[in-house]
N, CA, C and O of each residue as an XYZ file, in Angstrom:
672
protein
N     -12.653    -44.540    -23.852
C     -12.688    -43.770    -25.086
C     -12.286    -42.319    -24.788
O     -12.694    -41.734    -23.785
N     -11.437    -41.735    -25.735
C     -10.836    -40.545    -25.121
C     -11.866    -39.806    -26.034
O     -12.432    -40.370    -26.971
N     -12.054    -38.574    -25.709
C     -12.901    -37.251    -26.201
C     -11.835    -37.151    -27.280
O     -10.605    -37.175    -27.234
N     -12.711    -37.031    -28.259
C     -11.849    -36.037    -29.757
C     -12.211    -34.539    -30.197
O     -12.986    -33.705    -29.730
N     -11.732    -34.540    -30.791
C     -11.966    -32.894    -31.223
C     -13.640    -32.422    -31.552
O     -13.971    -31.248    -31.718
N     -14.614    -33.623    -31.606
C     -15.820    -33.554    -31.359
C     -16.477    -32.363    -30.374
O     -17.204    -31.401    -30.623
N     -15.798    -32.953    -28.969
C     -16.083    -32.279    -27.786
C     -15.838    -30.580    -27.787
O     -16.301    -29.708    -27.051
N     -14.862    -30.510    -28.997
C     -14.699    -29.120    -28.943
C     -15.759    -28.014    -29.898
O     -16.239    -26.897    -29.702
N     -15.803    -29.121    -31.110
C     -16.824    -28.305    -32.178
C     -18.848    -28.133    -31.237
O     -19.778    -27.338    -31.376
N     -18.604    -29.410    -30.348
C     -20.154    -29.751    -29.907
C     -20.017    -28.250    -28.887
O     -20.894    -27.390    -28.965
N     -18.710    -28.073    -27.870
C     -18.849    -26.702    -27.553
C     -19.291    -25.547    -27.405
O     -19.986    -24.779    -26.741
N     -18.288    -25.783    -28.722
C     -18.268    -24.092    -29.000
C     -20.191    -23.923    -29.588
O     -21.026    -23.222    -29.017
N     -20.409    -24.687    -30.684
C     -21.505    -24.763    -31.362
C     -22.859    -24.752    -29.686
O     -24.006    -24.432    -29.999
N     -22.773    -24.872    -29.126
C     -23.519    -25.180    -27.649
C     -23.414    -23.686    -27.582
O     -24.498    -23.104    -27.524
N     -21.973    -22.699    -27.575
C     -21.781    -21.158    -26.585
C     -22.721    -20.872    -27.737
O     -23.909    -20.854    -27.418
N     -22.524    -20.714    -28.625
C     -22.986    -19.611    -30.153
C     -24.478    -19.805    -30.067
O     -25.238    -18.840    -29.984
N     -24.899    -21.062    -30.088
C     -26.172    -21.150    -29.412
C     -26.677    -20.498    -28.917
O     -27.452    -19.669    -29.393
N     -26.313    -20.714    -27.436
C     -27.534    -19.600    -26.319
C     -26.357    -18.136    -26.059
O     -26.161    -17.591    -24.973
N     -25.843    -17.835    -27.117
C     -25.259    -16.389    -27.073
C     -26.620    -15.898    -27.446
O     -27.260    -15.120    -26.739
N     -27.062    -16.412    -28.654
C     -28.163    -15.868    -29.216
C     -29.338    -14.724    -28.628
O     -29.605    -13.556    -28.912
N     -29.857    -15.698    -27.690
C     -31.012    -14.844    -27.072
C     -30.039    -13.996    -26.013
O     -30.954    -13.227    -25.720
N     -29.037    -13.557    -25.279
C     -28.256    -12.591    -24.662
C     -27.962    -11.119    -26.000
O     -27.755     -9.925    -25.783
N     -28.056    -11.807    -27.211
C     -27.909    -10.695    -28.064
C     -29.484    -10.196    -28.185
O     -29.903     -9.064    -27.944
N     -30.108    -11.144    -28.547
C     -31.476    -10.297    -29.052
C     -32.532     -9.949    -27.405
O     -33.657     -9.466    -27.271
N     -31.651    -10.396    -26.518
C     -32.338     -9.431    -25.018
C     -31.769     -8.295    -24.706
O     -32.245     -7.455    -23.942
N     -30.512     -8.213    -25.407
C     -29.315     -7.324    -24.840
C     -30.009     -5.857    -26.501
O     -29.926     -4.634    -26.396
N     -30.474     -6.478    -27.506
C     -30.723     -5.215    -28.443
C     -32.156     -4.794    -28.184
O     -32.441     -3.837    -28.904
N     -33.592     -5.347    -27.065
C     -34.422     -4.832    -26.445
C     -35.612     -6.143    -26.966
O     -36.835     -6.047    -26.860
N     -34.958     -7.167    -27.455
C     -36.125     -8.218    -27.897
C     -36.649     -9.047    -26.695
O     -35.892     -9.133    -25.728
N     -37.669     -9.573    -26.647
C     -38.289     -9.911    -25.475
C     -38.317    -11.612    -25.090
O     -38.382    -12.257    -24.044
N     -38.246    -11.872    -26.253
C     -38.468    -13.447    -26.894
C     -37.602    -14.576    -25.985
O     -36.415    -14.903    -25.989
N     -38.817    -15.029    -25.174
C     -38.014    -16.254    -24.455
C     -37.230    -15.438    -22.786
O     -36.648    -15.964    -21.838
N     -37.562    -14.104    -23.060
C     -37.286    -13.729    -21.661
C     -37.163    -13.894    -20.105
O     -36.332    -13.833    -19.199
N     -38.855    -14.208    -20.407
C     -39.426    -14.619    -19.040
C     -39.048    -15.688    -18.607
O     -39.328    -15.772    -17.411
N     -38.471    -16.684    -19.042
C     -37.824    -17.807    -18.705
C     -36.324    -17.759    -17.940
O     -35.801    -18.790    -17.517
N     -35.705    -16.444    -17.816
C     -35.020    -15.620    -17.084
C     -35.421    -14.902    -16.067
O     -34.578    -14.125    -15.620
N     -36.369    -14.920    -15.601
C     -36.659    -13.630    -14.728
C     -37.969    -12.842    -15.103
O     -38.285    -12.775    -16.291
N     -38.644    -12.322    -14.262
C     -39.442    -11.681    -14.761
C     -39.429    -10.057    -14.411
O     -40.448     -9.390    -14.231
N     -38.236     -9.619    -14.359
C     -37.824     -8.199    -14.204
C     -37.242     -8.263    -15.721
O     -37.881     -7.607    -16.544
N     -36.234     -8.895    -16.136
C     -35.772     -8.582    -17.222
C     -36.859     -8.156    -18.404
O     -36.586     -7.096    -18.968
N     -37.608     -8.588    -18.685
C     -38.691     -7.845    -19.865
C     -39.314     -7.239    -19.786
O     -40.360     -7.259    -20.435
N     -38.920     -6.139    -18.717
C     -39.236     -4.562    -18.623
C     -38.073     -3.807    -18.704
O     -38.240     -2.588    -18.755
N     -37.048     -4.188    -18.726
C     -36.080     -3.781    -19.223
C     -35.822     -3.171    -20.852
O     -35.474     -3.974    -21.717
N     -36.014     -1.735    -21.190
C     -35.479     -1.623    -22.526
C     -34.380     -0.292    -22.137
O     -34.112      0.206    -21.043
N     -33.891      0.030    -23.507
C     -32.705      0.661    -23.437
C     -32.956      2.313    -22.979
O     -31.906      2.949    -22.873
N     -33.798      2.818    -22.792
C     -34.715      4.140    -22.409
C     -34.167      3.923    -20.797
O     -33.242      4.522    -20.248
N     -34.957      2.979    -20.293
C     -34.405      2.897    -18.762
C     -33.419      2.399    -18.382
O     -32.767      2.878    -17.454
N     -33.121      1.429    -18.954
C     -32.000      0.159    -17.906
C     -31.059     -0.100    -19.171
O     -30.912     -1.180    -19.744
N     -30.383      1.262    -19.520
C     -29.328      0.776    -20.529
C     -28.270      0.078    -20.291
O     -27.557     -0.254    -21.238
N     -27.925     -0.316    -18.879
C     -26.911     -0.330    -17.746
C     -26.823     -1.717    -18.201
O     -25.837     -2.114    -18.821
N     -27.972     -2.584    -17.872
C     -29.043     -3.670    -17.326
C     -28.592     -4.403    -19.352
O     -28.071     -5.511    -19.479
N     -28.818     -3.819    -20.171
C     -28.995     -4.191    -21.694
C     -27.322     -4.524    -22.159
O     -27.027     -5.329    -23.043
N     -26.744     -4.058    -21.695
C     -25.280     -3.643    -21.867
C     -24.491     -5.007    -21.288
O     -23.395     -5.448    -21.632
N     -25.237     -5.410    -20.498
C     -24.834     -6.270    -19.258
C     -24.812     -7.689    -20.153
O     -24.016     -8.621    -20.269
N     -26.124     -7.342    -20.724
C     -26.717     -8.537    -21.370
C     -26.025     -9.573    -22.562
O     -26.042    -10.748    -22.929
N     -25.258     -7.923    -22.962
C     -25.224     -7.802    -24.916
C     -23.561     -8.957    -24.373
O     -23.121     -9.927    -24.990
N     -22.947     -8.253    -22.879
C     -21.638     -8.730    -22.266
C     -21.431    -10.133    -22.024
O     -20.305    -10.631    -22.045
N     -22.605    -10.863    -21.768
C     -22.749    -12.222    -21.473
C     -22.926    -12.887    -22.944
O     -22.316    -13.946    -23.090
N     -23.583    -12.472    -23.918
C     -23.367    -12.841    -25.108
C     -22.199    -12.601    -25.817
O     -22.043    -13.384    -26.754
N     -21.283    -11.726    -25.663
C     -19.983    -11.582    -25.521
C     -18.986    -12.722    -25.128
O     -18.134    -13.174    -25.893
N     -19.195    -13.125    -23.854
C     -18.520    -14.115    -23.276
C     -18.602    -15.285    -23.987
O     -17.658    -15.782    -24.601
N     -20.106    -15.897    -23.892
C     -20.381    -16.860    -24.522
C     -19.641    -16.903    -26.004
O     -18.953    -17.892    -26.258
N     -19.734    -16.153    -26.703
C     -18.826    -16.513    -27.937
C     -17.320    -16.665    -27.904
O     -16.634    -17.238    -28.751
N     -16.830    -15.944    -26.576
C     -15.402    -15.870    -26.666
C     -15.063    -17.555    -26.197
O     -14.154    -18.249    -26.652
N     -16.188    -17.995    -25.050
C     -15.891    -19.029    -24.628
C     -15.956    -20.197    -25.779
O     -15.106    -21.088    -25.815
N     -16.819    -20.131    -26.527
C     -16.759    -20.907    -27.951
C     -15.904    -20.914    -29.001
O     -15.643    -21.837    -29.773
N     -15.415    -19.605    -28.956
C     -14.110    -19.376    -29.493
C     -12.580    -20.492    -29.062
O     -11.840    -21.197    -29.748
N     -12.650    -20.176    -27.650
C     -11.841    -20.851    -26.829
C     -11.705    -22.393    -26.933
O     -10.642    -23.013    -26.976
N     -12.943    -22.901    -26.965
C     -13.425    -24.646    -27.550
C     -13.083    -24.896    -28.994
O     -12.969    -25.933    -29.649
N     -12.983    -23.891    -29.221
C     -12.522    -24.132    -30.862
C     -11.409    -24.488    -31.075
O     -11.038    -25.541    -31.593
N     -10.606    -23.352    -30.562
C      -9.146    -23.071    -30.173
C      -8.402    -24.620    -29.888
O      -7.571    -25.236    -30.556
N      -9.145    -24.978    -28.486
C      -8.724    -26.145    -28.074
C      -8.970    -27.448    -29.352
O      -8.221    -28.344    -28.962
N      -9.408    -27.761    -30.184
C      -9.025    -29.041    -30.981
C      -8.766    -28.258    -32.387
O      -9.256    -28.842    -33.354
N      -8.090    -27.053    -32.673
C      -7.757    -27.041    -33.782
C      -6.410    -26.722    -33.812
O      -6.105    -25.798    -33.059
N      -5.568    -27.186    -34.423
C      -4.392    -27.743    -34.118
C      -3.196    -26.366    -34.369
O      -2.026    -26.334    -33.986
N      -3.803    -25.527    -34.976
C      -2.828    -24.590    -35.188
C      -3.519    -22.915    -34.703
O      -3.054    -21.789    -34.882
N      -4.460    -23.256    -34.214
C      -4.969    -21.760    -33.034
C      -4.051    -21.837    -32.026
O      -3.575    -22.737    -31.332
N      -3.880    -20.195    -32.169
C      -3.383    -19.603    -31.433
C      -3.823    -19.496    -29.817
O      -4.762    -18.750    -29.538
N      -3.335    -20.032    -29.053
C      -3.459    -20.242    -27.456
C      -2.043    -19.883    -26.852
O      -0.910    -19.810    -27.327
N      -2.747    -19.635    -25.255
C      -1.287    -18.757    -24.662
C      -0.632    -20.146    -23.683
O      -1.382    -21.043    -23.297
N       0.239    -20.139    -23.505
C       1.117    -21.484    -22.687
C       0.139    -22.485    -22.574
O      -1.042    -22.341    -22.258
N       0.735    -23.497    -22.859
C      -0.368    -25.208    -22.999
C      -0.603    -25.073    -20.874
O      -1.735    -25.270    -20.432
N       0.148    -24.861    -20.231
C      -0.400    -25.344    -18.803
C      -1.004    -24.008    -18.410
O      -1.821    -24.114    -17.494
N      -0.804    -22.730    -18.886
C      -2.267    -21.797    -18.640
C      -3.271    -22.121    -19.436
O      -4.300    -21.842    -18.821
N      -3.569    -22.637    -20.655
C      -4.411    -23.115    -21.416
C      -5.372    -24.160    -20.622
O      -6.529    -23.821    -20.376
N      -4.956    -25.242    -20.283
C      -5.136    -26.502    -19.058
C      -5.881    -25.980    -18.266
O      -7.105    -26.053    -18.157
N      -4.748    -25.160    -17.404
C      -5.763    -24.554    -15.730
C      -6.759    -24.045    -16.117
O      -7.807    -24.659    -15.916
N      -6.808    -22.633    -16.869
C      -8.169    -22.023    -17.248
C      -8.584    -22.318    -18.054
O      -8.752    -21.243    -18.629
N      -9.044    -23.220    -18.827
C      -9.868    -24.294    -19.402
C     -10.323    -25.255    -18.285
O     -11.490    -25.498    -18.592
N     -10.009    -26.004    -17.038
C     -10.539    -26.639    -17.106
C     -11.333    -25.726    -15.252
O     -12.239    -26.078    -14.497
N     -10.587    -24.795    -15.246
C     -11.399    -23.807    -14.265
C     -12.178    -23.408    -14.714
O     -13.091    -23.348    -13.890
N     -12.488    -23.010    -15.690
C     -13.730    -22.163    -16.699
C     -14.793    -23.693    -16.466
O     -15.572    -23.934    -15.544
N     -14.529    -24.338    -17.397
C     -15.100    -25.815    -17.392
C     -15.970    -26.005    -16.023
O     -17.198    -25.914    -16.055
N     -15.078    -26.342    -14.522
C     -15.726    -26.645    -13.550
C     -16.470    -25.236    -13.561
O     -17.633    -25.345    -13.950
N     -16.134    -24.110    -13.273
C     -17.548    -23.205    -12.865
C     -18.130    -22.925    -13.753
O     -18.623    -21.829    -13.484
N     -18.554    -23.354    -15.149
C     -20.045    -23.667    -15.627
C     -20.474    -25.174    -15.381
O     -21.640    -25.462    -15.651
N     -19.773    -25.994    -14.973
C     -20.419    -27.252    -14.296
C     -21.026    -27.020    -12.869
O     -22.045    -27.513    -12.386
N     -20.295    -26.300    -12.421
C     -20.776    -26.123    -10.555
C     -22.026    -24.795    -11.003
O     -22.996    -24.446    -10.331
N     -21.763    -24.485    -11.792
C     -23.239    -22.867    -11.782
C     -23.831    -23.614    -12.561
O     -24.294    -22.531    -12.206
N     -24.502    -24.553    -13.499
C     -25.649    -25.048    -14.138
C     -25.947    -25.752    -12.961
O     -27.153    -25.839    -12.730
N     -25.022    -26.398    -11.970
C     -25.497    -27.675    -11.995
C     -26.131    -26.912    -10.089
O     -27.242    -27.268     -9.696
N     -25.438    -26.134     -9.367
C     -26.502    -25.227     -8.621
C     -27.793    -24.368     -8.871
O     -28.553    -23.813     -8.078
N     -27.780    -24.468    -10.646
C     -29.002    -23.654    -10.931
C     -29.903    -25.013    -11.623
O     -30.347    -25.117    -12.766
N     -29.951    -25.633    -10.888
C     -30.721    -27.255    -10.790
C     -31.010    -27.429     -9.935
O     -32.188    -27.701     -9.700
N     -30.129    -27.365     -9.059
C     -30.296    -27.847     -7.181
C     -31.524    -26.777     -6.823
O     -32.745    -26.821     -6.673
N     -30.530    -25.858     -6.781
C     -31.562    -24.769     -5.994
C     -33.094    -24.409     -6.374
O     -33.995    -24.125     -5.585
N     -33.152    -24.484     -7.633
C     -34.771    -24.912     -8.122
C     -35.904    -25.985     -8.005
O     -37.133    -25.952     -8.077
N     -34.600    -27.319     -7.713
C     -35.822    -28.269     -7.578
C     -35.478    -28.186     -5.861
O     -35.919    -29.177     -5.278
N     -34.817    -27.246     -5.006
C     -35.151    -27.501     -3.498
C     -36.547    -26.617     -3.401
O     -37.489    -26.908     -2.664
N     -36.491    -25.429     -4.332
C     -37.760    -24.735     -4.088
C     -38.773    -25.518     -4.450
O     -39.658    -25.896     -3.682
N     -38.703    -25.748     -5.435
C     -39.976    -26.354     -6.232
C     -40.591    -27.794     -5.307
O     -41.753    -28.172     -5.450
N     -39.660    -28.456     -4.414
C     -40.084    -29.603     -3.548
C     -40.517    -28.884     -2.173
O     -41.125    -29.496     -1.295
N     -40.200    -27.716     -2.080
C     -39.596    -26.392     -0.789
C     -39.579    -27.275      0.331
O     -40.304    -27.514      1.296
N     -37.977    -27.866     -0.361
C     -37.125    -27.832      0.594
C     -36.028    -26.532      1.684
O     -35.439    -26.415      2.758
N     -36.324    -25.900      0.562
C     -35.995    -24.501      1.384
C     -36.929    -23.570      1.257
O     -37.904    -23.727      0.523
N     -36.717    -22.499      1.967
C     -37.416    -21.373      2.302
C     -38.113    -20.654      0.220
O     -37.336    -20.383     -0.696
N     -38.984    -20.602      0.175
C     -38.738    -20.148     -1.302
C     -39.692    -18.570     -0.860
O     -40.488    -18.205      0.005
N     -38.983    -17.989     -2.101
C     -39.401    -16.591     -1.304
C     -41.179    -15.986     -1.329
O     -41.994    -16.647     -1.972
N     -41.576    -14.871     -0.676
C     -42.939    -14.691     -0.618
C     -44.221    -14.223     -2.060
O     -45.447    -14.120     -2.021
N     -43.186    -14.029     -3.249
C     -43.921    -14.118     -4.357
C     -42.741    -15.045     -5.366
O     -42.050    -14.268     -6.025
N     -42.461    -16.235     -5.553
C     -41.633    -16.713     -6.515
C     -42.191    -16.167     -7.883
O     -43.375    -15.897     -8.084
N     -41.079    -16.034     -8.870
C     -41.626    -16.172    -10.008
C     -41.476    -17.545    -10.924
O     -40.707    -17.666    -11.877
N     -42.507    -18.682    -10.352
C     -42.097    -19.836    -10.123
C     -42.165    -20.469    -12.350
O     -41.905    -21.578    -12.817
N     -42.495    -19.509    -12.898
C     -41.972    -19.920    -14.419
C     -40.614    -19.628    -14.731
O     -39.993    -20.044    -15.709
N     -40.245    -18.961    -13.922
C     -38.560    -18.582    -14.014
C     -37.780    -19.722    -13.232
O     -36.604    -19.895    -13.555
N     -38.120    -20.217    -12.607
C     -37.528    -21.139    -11.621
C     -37.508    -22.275    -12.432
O     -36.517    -22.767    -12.971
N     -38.824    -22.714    -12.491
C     -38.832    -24.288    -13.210
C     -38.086    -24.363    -15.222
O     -37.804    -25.340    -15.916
N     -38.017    -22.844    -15.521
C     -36.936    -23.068    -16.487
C     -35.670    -23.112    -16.382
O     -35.010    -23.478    -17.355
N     -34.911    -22.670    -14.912
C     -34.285    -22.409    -15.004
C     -33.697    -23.722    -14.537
O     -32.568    -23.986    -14.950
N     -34.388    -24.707    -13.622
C     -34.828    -26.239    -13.625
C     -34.344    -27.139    -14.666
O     -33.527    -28.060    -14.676
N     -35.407    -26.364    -15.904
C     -35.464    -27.536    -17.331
C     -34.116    -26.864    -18.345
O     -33.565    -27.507    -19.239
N     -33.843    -25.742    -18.036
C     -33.546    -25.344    -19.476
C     -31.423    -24.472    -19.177
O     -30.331    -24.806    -19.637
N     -31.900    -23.260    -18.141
C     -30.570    -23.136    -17.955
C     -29.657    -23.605    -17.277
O     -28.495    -23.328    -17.572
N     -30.037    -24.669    -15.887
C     -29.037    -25.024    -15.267
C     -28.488    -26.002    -16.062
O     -27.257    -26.007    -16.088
N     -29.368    -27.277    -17.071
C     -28.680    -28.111    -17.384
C     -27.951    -27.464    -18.947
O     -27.137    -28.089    -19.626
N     -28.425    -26.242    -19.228
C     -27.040    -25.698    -20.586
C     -25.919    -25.363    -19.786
O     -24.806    -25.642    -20.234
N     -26.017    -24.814    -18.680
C     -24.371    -24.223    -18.382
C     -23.673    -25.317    -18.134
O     -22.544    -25.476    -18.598
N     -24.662    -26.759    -16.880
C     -23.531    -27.855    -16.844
C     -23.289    -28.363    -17.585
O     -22.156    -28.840    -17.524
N     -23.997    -28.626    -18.663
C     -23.557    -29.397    -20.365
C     -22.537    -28.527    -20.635
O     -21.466    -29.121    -20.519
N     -22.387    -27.300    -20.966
C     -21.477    -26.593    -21.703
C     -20.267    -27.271    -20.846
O     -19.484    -28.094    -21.321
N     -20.235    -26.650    -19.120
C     -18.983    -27.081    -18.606
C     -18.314    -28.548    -19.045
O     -17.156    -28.809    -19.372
N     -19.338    -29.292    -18.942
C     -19.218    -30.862    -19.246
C     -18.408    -30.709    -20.271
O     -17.210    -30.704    -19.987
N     -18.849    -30.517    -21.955
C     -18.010    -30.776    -22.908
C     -16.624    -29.548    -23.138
O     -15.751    -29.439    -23.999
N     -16.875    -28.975    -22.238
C     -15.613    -27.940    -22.485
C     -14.310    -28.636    -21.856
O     -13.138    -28.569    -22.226
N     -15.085    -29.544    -20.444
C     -13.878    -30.091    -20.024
C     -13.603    -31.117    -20.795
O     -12.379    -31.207    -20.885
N     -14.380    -32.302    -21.666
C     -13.928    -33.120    -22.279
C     -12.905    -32.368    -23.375
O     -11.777    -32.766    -23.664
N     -13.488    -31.342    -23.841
C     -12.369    -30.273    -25.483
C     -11.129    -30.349    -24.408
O     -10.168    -31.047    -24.732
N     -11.100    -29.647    -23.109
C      -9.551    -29.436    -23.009
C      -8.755    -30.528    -22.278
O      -7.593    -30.363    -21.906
N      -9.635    -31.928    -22.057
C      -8.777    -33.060    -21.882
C      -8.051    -33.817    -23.465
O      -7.065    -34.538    -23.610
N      -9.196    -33.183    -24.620
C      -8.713    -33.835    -25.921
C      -7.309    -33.143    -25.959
O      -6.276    -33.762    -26.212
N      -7.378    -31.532    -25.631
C      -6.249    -30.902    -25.934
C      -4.786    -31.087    -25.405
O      -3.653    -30.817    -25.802
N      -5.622    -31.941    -23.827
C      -4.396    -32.083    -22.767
C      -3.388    -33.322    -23.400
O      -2.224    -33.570    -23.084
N      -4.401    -34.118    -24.567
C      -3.967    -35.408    -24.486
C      -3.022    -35.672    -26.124
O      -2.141    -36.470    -26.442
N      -3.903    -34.311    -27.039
C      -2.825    -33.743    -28.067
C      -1.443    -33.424    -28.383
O      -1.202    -32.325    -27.884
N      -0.320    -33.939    -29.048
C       0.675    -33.686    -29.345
C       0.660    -31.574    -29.068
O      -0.067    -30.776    -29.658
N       1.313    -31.386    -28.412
C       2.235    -30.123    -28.117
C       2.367    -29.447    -29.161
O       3.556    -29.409    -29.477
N       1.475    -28.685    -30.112
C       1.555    -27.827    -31.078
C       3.388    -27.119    -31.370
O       4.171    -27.216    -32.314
N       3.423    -26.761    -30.669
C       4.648    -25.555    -30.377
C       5.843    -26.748    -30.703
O       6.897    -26.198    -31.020
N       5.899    -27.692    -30.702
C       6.724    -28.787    -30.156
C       7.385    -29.332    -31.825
O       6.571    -29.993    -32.469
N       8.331    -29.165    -32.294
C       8.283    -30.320    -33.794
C       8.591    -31.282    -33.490
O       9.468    -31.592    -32.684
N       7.633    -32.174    -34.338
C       7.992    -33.822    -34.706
C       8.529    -34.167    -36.078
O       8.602    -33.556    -37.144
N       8.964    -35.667    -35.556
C       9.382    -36.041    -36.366
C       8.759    -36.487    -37.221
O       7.647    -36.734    -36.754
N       8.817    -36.817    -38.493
C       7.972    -37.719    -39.709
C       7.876    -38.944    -38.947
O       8.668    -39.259    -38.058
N       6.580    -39.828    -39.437
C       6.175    -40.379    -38.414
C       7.505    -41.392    -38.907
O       8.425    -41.563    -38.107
N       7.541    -42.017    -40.210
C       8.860    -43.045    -40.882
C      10.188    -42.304    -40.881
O      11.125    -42.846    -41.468
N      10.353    -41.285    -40.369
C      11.519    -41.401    -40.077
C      12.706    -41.760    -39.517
O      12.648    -41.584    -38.300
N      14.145    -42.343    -40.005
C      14.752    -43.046    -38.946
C      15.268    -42.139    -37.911
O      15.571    -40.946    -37.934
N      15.286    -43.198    -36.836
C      15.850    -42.604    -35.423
C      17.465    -41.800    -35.619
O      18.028    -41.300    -34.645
């Protein structure tokens, strides 16, 4: 079964998602923080405007990257060359598959400590990052690469066809 333009709306709708809390951490809201880190929610814009800015940037991304999933199954967005489209789509794709899917590993080696885990963990940050962010970034990568195999497998926008009854 080939991926349809599904893979692209489930996407993008996935980035816009967890842009969310990068905006309301990035404007000084606290909500759901600690499940990041437990430096970040001492962070407000008085001290660590640097640090907030950073934040507001990753929620940034995330939409552009949803943007991009969009792009890919709608048939008349604007995208730059179909084989730069390909490569960085499906490079983007693998490194949010390889970074969710190391921010899985490396939590459940601590959490079994299989490795060294450090001398104060902040072990509620860990085990979310366990349950909650490693497996959003590899999901995201996951269906981003299915959007730009739908796209790979799409008639050539740029390209005219013929009526489908038309004679040869």
């Amino acid at each position: 079964m080939r991926p349809g333009p599904w893979s692209g709306y489930l996407a993008a709708a996935w980035a816009f998602a967890f842009a969310v809390p990068s905006f309301l951490w990035g404007c000084g809201m606290h909500v759901g923080v600690q499940s990041v880190g437990r430096d970040l929610r001492y962070y407000t814009w008085s001290n660590h405007a640097a640090a907030l800015v950073f934040v507001l940037f990753t929620g940034c991304l995330k939409v552009v990257g949803g943007l991009f999933a969009l792009a890919l199954v709608r048939p008349r967005a604007p995208l730059p060359a179909r084989r730069l489209t390909l490569v960085g789509g499906y490079l983007l794709a693998g490194f949010l598959l390889l970074y969710g899917l190391q921010d899985i590993v490396l939590p459940a080696l601590m959490e079994t400590h299989v490795i060294h885990v450090p001398r104060d963990p902040d072990w509620f940050a860990i085990r979310w990052h366990l349950i909650l962010w490693g497996p959003y970034f590899a999901a995201w990568g996951a269906l981003l690469a299915l959007a730009v195999h739908h796209y790979q497998g799409a008639p050539n926008a740029r390209t005219p066809h013929a009526a489908p009854n038309a004679p040869a």
